[in-house]
N, C-alpha and C positions, 0 to 999 in steps of 0.2 A: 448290907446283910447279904448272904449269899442263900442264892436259891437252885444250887448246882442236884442236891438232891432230887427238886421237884423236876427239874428241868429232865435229869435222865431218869425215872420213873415217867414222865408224862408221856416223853420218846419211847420211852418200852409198849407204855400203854398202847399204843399209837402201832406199834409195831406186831404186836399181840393180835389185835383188833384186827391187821391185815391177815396175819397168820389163817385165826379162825374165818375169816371170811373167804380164802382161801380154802381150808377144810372142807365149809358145809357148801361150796362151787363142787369141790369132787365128789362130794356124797352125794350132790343132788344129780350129777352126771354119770354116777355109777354103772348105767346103762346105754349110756348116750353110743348115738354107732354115726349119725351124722351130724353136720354143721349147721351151723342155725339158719343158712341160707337153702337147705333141704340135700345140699351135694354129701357125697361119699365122705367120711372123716372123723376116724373115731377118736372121740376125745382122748386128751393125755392128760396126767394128772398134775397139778399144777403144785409147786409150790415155792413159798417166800424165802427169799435169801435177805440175809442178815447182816449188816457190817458194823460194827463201832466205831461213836463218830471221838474224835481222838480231837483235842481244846489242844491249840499252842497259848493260847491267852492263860489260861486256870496255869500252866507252869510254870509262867513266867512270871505271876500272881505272888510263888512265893519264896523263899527268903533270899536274899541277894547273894549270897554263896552257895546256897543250894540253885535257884535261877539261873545263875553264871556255869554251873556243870549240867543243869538242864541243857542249855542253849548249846552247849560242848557235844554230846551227846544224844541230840534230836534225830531223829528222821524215822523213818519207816524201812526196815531190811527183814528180808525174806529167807527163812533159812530153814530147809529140809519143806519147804510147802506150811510152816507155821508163820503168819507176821508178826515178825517182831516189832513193838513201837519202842523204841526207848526215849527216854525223855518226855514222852508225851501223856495226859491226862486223859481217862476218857472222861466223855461228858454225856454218855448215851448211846444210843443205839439206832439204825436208822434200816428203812426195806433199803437196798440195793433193787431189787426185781421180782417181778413172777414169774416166775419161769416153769416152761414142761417139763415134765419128766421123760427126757428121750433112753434112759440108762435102766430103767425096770420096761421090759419087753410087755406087749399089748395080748391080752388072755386070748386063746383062740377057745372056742366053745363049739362043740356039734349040734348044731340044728340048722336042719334042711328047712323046716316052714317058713325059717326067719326071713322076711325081705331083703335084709343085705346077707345074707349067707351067700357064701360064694360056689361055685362051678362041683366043689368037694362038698358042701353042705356047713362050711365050719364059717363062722360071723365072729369079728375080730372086735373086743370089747375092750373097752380101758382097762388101763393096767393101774386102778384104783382097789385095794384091798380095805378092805371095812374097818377090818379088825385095827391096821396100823392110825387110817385115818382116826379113829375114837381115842388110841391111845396119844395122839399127836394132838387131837384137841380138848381132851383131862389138861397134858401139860403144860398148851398154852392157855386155859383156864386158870389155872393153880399161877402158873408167873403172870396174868394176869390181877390176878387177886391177889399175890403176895405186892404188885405195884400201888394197887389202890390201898392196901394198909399201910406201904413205904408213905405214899404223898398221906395220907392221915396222920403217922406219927410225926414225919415233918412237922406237915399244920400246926400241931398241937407243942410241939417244938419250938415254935416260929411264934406262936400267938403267947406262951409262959416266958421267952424270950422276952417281947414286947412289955410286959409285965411287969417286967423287973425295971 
């Protein structure tokens, strides 16, 4: 029996679940201007990169003349910055990393009262916007929950299968 479905819905899930935990790290450091050790260092906003994990097994799984032009046409090529897989099955999806955001610049804000405000009176604040982050975690909510109904109708798939 093949449980290829559950297997990349459970990897989403998995994947998902980092995203938003990712998310509510920025939201909660919205404000953040130092390190957790008390030194100078404003937070950057963080977030999870994505890869697809790519099955050479699931293609070779199937028919022996399609297998044989599978095996012809394998690898991984990269063309104009999009990867190309040919030949290959995905099977899921996996974090690569969390990574800062060093490409969206850090808010500078005027106030002089603040303790890290500098020499000018301006305190350099993450470069976390609110609005994006809610919109970022709607969507990984929503593929989150479109996962858990993926592995649900499997199940129910999988168990009417057995049935029979």
């Amino acid at each position: 029996m093949n449980f290829n479905a559950l297997d990349i819905s459970s990897s989403a899930l998995h994947a998902q679940r980092v995203k938003m935990d990712t998310i509510a790290s920025n939201i909660a450091n919205i404000n953040t201007t130092k390190n957790p050790d008390g030194t100078h260092g404003v937070y950057r906003r963080k977030q999870a990169i994505f890869a697809t994990i790519y099955n050479d097994k699931a293609a070779q799984n199937n028919s022996a003349d399609n297998g044989d032009e599978i095996k012809k046409n394998k690898g991984n090529f990269l063309k104009g910055g999009v990867e190309e897989n040919v030949g290959l099955v995905s099977s899921g999806v996996k974090v690569l990393e969390v990574s800062e955001d060093y490409s969206t610049p850090l808010k500078k804000v005027y106030n002089p009262s603040h303790p890290d405000a500098d020499k000018n009176g301006y305190v350099e604040l993450p470069n976390v916007n609110i609005v994006n982050e809610m919109v970022d975690m709607i969507s990984a909510s929503r593929a989150y929950e479109a996962n858990v109904t993926t592995i649900k109708a499997s199940k129910s798939m999988i168990s009417a299968a057995m049935k029979i």
